[in-house]
Backbone as CSV, one residue per row, in Angstrom:
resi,resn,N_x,N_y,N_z,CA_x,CA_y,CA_z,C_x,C_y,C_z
1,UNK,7.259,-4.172,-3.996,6.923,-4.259,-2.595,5.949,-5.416,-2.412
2,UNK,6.663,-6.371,-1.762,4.950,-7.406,-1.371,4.806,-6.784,-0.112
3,UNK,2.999,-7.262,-0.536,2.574,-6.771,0.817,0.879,-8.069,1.302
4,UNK,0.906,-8.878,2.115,-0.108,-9.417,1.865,-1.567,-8.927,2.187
5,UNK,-2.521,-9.446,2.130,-3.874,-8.770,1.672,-5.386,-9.565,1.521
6,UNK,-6.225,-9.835,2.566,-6.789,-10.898,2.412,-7.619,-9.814,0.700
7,UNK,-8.232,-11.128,-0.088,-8.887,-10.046,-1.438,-10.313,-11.177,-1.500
8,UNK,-11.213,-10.413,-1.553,-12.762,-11.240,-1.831,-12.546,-12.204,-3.418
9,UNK,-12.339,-13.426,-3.151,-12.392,-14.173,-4.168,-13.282,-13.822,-5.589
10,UNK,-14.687,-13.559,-5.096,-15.603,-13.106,-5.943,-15.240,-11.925,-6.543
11,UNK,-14.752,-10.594,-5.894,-14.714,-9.491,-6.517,-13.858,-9.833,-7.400
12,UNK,-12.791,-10.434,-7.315,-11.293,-10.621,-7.867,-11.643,-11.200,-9.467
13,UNK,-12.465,-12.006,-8.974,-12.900,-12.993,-10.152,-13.793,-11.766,-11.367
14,UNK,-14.311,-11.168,-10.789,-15.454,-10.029,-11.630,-14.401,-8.782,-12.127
15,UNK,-13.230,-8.372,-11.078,-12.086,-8.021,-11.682,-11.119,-8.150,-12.650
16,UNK,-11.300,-9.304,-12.925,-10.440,-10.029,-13.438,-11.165,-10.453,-14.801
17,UNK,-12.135,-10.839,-14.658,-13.178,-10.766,-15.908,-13.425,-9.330,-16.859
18,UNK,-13.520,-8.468,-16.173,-13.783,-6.923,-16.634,-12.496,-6.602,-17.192
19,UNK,-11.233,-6.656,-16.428,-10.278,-6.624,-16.988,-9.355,-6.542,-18.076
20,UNK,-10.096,-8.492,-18.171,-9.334,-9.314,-19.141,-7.652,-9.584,-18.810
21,UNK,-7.166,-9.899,-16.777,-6.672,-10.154,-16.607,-6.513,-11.543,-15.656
22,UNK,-5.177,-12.077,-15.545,-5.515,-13.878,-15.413,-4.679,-13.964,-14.334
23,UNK,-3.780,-13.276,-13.216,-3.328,-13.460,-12.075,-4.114,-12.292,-11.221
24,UNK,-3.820,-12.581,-10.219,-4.072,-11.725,-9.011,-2.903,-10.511,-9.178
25,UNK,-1.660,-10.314,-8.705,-1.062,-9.723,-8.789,-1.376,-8.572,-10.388
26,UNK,-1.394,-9.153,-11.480,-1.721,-8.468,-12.385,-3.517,-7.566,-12.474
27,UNK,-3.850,-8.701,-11.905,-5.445,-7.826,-11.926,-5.560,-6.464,-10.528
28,UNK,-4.808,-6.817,-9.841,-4.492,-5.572,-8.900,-3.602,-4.386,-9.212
29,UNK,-2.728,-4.889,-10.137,-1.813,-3.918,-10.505,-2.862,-2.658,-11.786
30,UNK,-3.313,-3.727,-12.702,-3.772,-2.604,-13.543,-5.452,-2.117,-12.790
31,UNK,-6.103,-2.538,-11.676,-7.350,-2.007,-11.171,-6.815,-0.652,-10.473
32,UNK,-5.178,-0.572,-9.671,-4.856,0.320,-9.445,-4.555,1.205,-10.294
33,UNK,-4.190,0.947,-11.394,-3.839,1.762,-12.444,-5.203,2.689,-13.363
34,UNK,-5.885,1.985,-13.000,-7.512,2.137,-13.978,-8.041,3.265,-12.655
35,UNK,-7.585,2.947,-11.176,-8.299,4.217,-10.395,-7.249,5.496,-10.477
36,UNK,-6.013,5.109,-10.500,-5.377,6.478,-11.060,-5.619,7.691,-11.981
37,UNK,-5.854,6.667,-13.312,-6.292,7.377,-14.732,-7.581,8.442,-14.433
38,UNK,-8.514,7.457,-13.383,-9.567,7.884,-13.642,-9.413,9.278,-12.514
39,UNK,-8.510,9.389,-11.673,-8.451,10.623,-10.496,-7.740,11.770,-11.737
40,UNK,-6.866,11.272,-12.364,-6.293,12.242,-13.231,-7.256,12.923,-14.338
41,UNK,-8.643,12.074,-14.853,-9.396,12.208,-15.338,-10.346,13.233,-14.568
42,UNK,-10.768,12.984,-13.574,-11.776,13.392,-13.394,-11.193,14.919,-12.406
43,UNK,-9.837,14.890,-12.204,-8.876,16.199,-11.921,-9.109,17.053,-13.210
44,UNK,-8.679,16.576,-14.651,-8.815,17.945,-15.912,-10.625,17.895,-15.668
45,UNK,-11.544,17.046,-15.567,-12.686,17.622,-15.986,-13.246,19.107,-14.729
46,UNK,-12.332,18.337,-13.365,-13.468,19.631,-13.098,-11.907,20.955,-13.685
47,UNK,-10.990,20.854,-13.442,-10.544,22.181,-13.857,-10.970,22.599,-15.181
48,UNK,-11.641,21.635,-16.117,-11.604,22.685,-17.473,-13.603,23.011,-16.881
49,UNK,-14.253,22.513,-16.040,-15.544,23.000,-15.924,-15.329,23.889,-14.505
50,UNK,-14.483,24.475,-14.476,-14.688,25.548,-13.127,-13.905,26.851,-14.167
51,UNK,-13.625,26.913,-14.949,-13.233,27.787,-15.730,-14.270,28.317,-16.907
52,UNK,-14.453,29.347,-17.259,-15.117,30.283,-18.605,-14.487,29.384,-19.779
53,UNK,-15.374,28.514,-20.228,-14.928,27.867,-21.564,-16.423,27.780,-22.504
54,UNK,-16.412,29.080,-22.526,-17.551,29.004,-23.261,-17.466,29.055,-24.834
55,UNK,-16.197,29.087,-25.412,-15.551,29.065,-26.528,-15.447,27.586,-26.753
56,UNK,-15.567,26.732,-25.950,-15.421,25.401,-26.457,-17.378,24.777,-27.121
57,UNK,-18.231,25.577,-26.797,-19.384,25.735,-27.109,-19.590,26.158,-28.428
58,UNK,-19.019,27.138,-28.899,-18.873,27.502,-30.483,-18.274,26.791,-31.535
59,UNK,-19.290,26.227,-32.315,-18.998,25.237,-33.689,-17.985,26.281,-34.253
60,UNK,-18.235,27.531,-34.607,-17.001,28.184,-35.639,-15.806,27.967,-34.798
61,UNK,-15.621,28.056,-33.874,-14.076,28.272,-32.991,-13.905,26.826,-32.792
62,UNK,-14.331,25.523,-32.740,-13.841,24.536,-32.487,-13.820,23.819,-34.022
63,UNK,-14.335,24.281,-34.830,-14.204,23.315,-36.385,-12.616,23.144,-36.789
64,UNK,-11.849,23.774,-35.812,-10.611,23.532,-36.903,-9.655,22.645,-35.430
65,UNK,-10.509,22.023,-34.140,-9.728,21.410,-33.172,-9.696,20.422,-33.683
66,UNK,-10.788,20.076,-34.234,-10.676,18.217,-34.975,-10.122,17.921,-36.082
């Protein structure tokens, strides 16, 4: 889909630096991708912290997850 978009030169550039990406199109594609991860991320943290996981607290019951 194009779609045009005025984009702050500066941010783009600090985007793009953090990145370690070298077009526009690409540095937008994976910044969208990096806020996805992080909604999906921060979706399991609160469901596993709104739940009784107090078993994940116990060294004997977790020595054999790693």
């Amino acid at each position: 889909m194009r779609t045009v978009i005025d984009i702050d030169k500066e941010l783009l550039q600090v985007a793009q630096d953090e990145l370690g990406t070298s077009s526009m199109k690409e540095t937008v594609h994976v910044a969208l991708v990096e806020v996805a991860e992080r909604a999906k991320r921060r979706e399991a943290f609160e469901y596993w912290t709104s739940r009784d996981n107090t078993d994940l607290l116990d060294p004997e019951i977790m020595k054999g997850a790693f």
